[in-house]
C-alpha positions, 0 to 999 in steps of 0.5 A: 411483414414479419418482424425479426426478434433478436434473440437477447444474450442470457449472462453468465456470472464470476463472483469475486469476493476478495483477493488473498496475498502469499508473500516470501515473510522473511523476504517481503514481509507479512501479506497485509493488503487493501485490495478494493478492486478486482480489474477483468481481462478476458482473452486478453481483452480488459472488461472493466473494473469492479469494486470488491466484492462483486458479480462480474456478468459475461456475456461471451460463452465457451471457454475463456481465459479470464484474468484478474488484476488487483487495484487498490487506492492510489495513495489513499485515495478514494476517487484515485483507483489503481491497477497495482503493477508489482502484483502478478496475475491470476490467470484461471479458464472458465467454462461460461453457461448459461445462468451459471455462476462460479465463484473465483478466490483469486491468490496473487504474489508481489512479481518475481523481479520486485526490490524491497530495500526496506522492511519493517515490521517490528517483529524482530530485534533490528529496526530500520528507523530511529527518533530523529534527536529524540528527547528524554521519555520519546519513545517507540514501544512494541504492542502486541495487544488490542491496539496491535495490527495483529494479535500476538504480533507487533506494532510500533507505537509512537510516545511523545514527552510532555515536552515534546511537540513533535517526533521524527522517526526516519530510516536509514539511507536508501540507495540506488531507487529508481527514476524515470517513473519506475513504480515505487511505493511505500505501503504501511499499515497504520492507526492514529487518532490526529494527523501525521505525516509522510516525507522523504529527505533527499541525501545529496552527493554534491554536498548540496544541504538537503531538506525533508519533504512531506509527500503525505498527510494521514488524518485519524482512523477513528480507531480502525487500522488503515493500509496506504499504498503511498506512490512515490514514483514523481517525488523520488524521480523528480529529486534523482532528475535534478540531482543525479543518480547518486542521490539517497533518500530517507523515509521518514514519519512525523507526528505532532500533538495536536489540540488546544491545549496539546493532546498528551495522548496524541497516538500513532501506531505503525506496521508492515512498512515496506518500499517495493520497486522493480 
């Protein structure tokens, strides 16, 4: 009796090395970005996802309408990865053959409907953030050298006194966030050699006394310049649900010296902070 053979499906593949981000500069600031992930959909239908850079087998042949979403770490974590929802599409239709291989440089852009009700980059005259009390010689200078995010542009880095332990730098009051878990996030590039960390203080409308939150705590980057995409969707909704939607906010950085005794070079360098909602 003959035996059939089931003839084995030969893969084509797509090769995606990285994403590229286009922004709006003066309406959504500098196209900083971390995007780890590339998630696959074809025809509609999701494929997987798959650490950047990468060669994505397909199995399916003719032409396909493939997209490509962006994924990035959740609030920086690594083993927590996240189709980031406020960055559009790439949308491309590929002729799949056999042993072919094409190679995709997918663009995307923030969604046409995205807030950004806070956008800071040091660049220009405004700033808004302010010390928090701040004590003679704390400081917030402008870098544009080796330690900048980029060359010739500039980041904030913070100074702290002799005398000071600890620095808050907050921004102004933010209003009319969204609740009912919304997507919102902060996204902020940054560099430090200690801990620091990231809250919000609710303002209340009740008259209510309102007190910070730390949301995040950030440990040294060992030199290296990081990209946080911090999501803020639970602790914002969680304050405008218990108390109304009049409630404002504050973003706020603290940053303390660290060591025994106290590091007196204890930095932290800042840029491209950005809060980014529908």
């Amino acid at each position: 009796m003959a035996c059939s053979v089931e003839k084995s499906t030969i893969p084509s593949y797509i090769y995606v090395k990285e994403f590229k981000l286009n922004t709006n500069l003066l309406t959504q600031g500098d196209t900083s970005e971390d995007i780890v992930d590339v998630w696959l959909f074809q025809n509609n239908e999701f494929k997987g996802s798959f650490g950047l850079p990468t060669y994505i087998p397909i199995t399916d042949k003719d032409k396909h309408n493939i997209k490509l979403r962006a994924g990035v770490k959740r609030s920086g974590q690594d083993d927590q990865r996240l189709l980031y929802p406020i960055f559009s599409d790439y949308d491309t239709i590929l002729p799949l053959n056999d042993l072919g291989s094409d190679t995709i440089s997918p663009t995307v852009s923030y969604l046409p409907n995205c807030k950004f009700p806070l956008i800071q980059d040091f660049d220009g005259n405004s700033s808004f953030f302010s010390i928090n009390n701040p004590k003679n010689g704390d400081s917030i200078a402008k870098v544009n050298d080796l330690d900048a995010w980029k060359t010739n542009n500039n980041s904030a880095k913070f100074i702290l006194s002799d005398s000071t332990y600890q620095l808050f730098y907050v921004s102004k009051e933010l209003s009319n966030l969204p609740a009912n878990n919304i997507p919102i996030y902060l996204e902020v590039d940054y560099k430090c050699n200690g801990a620091f960390s990231i809250g919000i203080n609710p303002i209340y409308n009740n008259g209510k006394e309102s007190k910070g939150t730390s949301v995040y705590i950030a440990n040294s980057t060992n030199g290296k310049w990081k990209k946080l995409y911090l999501d803020l969707a639970l602790d914002i909704g969680t304050e405008i649900a218990k108390n109304g939607s009049g409630t404002n906010f504050q973003i706020y950085f603290e940053v303390q010296k660290s060591g025994e005794p106290l590091i007196d070079n204890t930095h932290l360098f800042l840029d491209n902070i950005k809060l980014v909602h529908f």
